[in-house]
C-alpha positions as CSV (number, residue, x, y, z in Angstrom):
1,X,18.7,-24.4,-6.3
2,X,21.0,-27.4,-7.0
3,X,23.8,-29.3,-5.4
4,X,27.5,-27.9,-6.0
5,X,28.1,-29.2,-9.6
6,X,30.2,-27.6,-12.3
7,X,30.0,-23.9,-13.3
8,X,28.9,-23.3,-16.7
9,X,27.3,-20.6,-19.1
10,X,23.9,-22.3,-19.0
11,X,24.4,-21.6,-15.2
12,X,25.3,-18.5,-15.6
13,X,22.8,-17.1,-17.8
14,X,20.2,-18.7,-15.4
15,X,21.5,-16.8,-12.0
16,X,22.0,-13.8,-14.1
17,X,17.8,-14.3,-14.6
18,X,17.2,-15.0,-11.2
19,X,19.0,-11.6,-9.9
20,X,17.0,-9.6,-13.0
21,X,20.2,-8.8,-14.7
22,X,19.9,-6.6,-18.1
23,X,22.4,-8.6,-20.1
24,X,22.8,-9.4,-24.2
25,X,25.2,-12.1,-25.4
26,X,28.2,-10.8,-27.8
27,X,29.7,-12.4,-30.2
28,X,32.0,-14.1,-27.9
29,X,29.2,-15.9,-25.9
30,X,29.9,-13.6,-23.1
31,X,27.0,-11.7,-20.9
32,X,27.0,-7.4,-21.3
33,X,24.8,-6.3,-18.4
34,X,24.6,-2.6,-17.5
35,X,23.5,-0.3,-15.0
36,X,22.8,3.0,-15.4
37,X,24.8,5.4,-17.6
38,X,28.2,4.5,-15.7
39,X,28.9,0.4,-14.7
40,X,29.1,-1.9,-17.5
41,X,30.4,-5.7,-16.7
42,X,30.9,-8.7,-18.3
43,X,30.5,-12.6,-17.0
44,X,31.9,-16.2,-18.5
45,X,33.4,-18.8,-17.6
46,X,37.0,-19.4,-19.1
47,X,40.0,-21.9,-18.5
48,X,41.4,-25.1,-19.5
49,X,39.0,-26.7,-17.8
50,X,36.0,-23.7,-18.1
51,X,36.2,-23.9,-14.4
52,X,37.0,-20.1,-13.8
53,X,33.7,-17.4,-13.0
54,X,35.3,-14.2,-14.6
55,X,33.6,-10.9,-14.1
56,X,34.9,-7.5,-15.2
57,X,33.7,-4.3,-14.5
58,X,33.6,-0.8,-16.8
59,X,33.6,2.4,-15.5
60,X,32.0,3.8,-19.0
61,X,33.3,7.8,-18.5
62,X,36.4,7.9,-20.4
63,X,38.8,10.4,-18.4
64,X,41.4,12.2,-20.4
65,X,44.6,10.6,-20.1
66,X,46.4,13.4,-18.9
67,X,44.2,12.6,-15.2
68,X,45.9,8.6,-15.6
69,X,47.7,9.0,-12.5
70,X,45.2,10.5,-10.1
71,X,42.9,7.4,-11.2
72,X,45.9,5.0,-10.6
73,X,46.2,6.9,-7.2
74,X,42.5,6.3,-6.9
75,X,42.4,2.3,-7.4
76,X,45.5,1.5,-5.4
77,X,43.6,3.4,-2.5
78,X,40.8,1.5,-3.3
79,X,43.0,-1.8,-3.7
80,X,44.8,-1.7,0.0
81,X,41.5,-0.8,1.6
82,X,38.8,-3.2,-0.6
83,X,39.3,-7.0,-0.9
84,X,37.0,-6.8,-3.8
85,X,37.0,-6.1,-6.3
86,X,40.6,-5.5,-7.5
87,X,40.6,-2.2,-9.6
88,X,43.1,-1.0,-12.0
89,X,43.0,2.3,-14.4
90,X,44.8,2.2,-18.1
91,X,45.7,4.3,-20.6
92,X,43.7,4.0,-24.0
93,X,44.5,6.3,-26.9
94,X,43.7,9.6,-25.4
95,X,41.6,8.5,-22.8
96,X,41.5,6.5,-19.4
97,X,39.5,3.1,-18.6
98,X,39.0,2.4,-15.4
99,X,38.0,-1.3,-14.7
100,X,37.2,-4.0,-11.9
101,X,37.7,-7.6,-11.8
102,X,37.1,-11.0,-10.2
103,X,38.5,-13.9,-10.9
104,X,37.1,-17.3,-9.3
105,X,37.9,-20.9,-8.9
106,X,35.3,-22.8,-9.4
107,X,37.0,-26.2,-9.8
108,X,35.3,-27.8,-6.6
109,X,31.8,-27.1,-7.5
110,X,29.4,-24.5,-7.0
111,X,25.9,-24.0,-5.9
112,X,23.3,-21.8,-7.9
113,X,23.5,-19.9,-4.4
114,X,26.9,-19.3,-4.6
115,X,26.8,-18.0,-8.3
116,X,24.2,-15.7,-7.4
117,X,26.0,-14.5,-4.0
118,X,29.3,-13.8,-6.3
119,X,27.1,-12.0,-8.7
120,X,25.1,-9.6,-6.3
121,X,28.7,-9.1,-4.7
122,X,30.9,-8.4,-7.9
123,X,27.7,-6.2,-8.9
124,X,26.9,-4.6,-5.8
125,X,30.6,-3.5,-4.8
126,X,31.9,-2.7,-8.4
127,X,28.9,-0.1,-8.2
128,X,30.5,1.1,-5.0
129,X,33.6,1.9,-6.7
130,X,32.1,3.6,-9.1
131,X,30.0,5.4,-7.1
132,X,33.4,6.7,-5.1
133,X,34.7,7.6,-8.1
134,X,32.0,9.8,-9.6
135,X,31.7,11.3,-5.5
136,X,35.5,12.1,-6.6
137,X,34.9,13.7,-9.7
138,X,31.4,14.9,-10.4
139,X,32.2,16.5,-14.1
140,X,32.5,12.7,-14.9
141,X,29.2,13.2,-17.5
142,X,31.2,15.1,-19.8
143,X,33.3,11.9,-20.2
144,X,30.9,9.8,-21.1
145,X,30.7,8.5,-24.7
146,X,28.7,9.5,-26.7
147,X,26.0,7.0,-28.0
């Protein structure tokens, strides 16, 4: 582990490791890690200053859109009761995406613990979400895409 220094993708890549993440780079430079058939997410760091840790989560299922409001329902639920992480669900052609995200400051300095402690977290309680969500709706593997 080092001393708080500035967060970066070479960082990144290298706490992702140490936590045994599953990840590929796109064509962005961002890293796709998945778990299981249902929680996709994405890490980078972005800003002026690329001092920003952003993570998003993917619920994969796609809903149809006519259920857009329970799943809004669902995530502002989630929202007043979770600090983390914030939850929102969206309409997308004839379907619903249901996604997480976490947004960090990171101007200070970190320490390679604190990336991995944000990671395991972002990780660990976007899977929680999901896992109430599929709890909510258990025909969710008819929505899943197909591959």
């Amino acid at each position: 582990m080092t001393n708080a220094g500035p967060i970066d993708m070479a960082r990144l890549r290298d706490a992702l490791d140490s936590i045994g993440t599953r990840y590929r780079v796109d064509d962005d430079g961002e890293f796709i890690g998945w778990w299981g058939d249902t929680l996709v997410m994405g890490f980078m760091v972005v800003g002026s200053q690329a001092d920003i840790l952003q993570i998003w989560g993917g619920w994969t299922p796609r809903p149809p859109v006519e259920l857009l409001g329970r799943f809004v329902e669902v995530c502002n639920t989630w929202n007043a009761e979770k600090r983390w992480p914030k939850v929102y669900a969206i309409a997308d052609d004839d379907a619903v995406r249901v996604r997480a995200e976490l947004n960090v400051d990171c101007e200070g300095g970190v320490t390679d613990a604190w990336i991995v402690q944000q990671l395991t977290c972002a990780v660990g309680t976007t899977g929680q979400f999901c896992s109430e969500v599929e709890e909510l709706y258990p025909e969710y593997p008819a929505w899943l895409p197909e591959t």
